[in-house]
Structure formats: C-alpha cells, structure tokens
N, C-alpha and C positions, 0 to 999 in steps of 0.2 A: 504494500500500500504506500501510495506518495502520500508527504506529509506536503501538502498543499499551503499552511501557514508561511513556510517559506520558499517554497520553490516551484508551485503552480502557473505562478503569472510569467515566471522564465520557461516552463518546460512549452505551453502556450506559444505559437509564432505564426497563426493563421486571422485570418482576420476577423475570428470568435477572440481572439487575444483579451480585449479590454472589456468587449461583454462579459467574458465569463471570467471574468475577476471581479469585475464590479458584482457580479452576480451571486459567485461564492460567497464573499465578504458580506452581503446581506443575509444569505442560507446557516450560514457559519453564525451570525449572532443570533439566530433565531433557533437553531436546534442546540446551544452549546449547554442547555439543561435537561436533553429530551429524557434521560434516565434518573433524575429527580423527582422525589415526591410533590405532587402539590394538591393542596385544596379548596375544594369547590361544593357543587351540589351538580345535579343530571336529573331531567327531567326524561319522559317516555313518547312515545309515540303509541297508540294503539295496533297502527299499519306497518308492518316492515314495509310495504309498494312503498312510501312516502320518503324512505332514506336509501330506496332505490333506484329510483327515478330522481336523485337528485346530482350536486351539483358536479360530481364527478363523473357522471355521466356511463355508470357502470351498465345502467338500467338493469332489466331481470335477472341479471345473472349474478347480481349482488345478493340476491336471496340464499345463492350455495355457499357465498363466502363464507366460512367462520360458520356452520350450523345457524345459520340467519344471526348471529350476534352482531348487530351493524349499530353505527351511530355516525352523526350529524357532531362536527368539533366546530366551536370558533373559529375566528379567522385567524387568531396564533397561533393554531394547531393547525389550522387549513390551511394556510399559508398560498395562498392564491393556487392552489392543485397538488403544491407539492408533498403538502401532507395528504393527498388520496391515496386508500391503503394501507398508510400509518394503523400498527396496531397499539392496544391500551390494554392496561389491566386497572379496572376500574373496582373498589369495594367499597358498600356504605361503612358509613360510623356507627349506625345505630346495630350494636352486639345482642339486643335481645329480636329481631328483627332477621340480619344478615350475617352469611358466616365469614371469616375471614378469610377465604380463597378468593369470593367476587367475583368477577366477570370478566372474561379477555372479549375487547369488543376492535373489529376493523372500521375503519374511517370509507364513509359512503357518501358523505353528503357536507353541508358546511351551515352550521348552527349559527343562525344572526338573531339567537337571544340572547342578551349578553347576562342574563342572570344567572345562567349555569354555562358548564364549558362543555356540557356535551347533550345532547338529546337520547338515547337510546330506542333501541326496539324494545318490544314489550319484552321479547326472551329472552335479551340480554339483561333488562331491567331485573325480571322476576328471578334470573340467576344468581342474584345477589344477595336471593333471600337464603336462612335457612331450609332446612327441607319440611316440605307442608308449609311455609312460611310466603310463598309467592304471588298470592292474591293479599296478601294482606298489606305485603312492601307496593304494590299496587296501586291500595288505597293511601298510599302517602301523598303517591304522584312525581313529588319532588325528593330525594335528600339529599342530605350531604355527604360528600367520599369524599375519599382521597384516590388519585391514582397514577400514574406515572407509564413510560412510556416502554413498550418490551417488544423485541422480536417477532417478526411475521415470519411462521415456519411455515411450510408448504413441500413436505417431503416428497420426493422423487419428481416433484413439477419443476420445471424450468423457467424464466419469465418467457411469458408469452407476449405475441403482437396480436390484435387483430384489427385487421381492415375493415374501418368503418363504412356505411354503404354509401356514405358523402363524398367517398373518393371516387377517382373518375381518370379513366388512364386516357391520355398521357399527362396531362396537365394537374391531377391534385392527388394529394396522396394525403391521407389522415389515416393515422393509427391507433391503438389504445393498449396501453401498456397493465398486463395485467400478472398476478402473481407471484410482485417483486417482496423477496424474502427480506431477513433481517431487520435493521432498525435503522433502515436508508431513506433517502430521496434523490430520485432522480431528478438534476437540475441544468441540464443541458442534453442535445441528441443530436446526433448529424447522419446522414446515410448518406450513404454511395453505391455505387452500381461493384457487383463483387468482383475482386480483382485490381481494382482503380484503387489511387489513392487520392481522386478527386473527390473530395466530402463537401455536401453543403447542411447547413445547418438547418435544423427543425423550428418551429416553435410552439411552446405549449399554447393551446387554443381554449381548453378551458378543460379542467379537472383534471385525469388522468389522460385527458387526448391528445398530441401533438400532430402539426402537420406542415405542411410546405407545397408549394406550390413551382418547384424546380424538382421535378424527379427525374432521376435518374433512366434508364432505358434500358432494363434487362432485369437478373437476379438483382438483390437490393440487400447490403450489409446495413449496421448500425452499429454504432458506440456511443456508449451513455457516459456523463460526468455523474459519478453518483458519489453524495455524501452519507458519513457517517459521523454525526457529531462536528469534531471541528476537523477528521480525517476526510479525505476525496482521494478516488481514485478515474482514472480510463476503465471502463468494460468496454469489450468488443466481441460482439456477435455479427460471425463472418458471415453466413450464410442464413437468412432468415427468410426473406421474402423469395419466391420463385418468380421468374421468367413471364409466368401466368398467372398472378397475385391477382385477386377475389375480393370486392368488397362482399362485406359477411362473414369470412371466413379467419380463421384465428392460424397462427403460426407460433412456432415451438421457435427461441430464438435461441437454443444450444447453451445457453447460458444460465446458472444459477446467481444471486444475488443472495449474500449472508452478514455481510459485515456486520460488526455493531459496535455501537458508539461507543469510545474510551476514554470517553473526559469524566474527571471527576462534578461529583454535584455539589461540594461543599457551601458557597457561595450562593446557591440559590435553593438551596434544600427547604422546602417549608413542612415537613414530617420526615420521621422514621418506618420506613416499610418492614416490618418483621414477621 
C-alpha cells in the first residue's frame, strides 16, 4: 500500500495530477475517524423499497445486500456517494431493551434528517433488540446508539461492475460499482481500452455510479484510487468489460477490495466499544 500523505501527488503525473490530490486531501479528513466510536440516535423506516431506491442508486438489489440490513447515513457518512456501501455496526444504549452485538447495517441511501445519523430498515432496527424484544425496540421509533465504522466482507465475491441501461455504445458508458469489500472508498476511476495505457478519467454521477462520456472502443480495463482511512492505494482491474458490454448486465472485475483503515481514533473517540 502507498502511503499517499506523502508521496501521492508525486507518484500522480497525468492530468488527474491536481484533481486527485485536491480530492484525496478532502476524502482523507473526512474518513481519518471512520473506526471511532460515536454517538447518536437512528430512526427506522417501515419499507426496506425506501432505502433502496434511494440515493445510491443500488435500486432492488439492495434488498440482498446485508440480509436487507440497509440504512440511509448523513451527508458525513454519505459523503456525496463515497460512503455508498460503507458498512456500520450500529447498537442501542438502552440494555434492558437491546443486546450488545447490535446490528451491522450497509449504507443505501443518504439521511437529510439531521436529528439522527442514520435511518435504518425495520430488520436492521428490530436487530438490535434482544430476542423476543423486536416489536417492542419498534415502538420507541427512535434511540440512541453508539456505533462506529467496520469492514464490508463479501466472501469469495469480487467487486463487480455493472452497466447501467443509460449507457449507450459508443458515446456513454455508466457503471455501478458494486461489492467493494473492506473499510474503503472509492474516490477516483479511469478506464481504458485493455492493453493501452491510454486512461481517461471517470466521474462519479451520483451515488455508487460513475460515468464518462469518452469511451474507449473494444475490451475496457479500470483502476480505482481507493482509500482507507488516511492510506490510498492504485487497484487495477485489467480485464472487466468485454468487446460486447450490455447495458443491464453486471461484470466480475477480477479484483477483491479488503483494506482497512489504520489510523488511530484517539483524538476523536466519543465512546469505548467493548
């Protein structure tokens, strides 16, 4: 892993150079507490459809994620799409109530109540309870947790791509990045036709989707800047898209995603997880 604090904006000499430093430098103070406790309260949703159809734009197939465990973050967790995916381990405070395991919940959507930092599904809500205790945590509606940020596992899956049906050959290409492990964010993407080491850059469009409107003409690579904490690295998935790429259809891009963040939390710590 490159340690990007100091040698990022040198390793860079394309003309992503000053974008994605400026870019970093923003991503980097915004995740440099993401394994810190913090708290808050989390309200529910009745509808999982509701934080599926929202702003990450996973639509239904966010129902499989996580055994429907989904939730809607703030905009400092949502981070304008980069937190889509982001997984949590969320528990209440109230001990006659909820056990202290809690709920791992994935980020589907983006909470503009700013009274809690998360909204949840009702399964994930009622997960929090003790056992027998899940219509009851129900009737609170609201409480208060604590909860802090942990690894997206996704064993023997690879991150996938798939082609949105808004693409359009030859002129647009829109993808959606799906089953990125670890305690990452992708915050840069470029593709190139495989082979070439012509890359042009992507841009995120909104949530988990990126696109471009310069695509390449044949098989189609990609490489991601992807952070962890205040580390960044290159991924490169050489061979993703075929020749004969499908809006609709979802592609296996060879590559797993695991990192996880190694900054300490001292400094922003507002609880003890134990």
């Amino acid at each position: 892993m490159l340690d990007f604090s100091s040698s990022f904006c040198d390793i860079l000499k394309d003309r992503m150079a000053v974008f994605l430093c400026f870019l970093f430098l923003i991503i980097s103070s915004a995740t440099g507490c993401d394994r810190c406790v913090h708290q808050s309260k989390v309200a529910y949703f009745s509808k999982a459809s509701a934080l599926s159809t929202g702003a990450c734009a996973y639509g239904s197939m966010a129902i499989g994620f996580n055994s429907g465990h989904l939730a809607a973050a703030v905009s400092s967790l949502y981070k304008d799409g980069a937190g889509c995916g982001a997984c949590f381990q969320i528990r209440c405070k109230n001990t006659t109530l909820c056990s202290s395991r809690g709920t791992r919940v994935i980020v589907t959507d983006l909470n503009s109540n700013n009274q809690t930092d998360f909204v949840l599904s009702s399964r994930a809500f009622m997960a929090m309870a003790n056992k027998g205790m899940g219509q009851d945590v129900l009737k609170h509606g609201i409480l208060d947790v604590e909860y802090k940020r942990v690894p997206c596992e996704y064993k023997n899956q690879n991150l996938a791509v798939r082609v949105e049906e808004s693409s359009k050959k030859p002129n647009y290409l829109a993808i959606k990045l799906l089953y990125q492990g670890g305690q990452t964010e992708v915050v840069a993407m470029d593709v190139a036709k495989v082979g070439s080491s012509n890359w042009g850059f992507m841009s995120r469009n909104h949530g988990a989707v990126w696109d471009t409107d310069r695509v390449p003409a044949g098989a189609l690579q990609f490489r991601f800047v992807v952070t962890a904490g205040f580390d960044g690295k290159w991924i490169w998935a050489q061979k993703v898209l075929p020749e004969d790429w499908k809006p609709g259809m979802t592609y296996d891009s060879g590559v797993q995603i695991t990192d996880i963040a190694q900054e300490g939390c001292s400094p922003c710590d507002d609880g003890v997880w134990k």
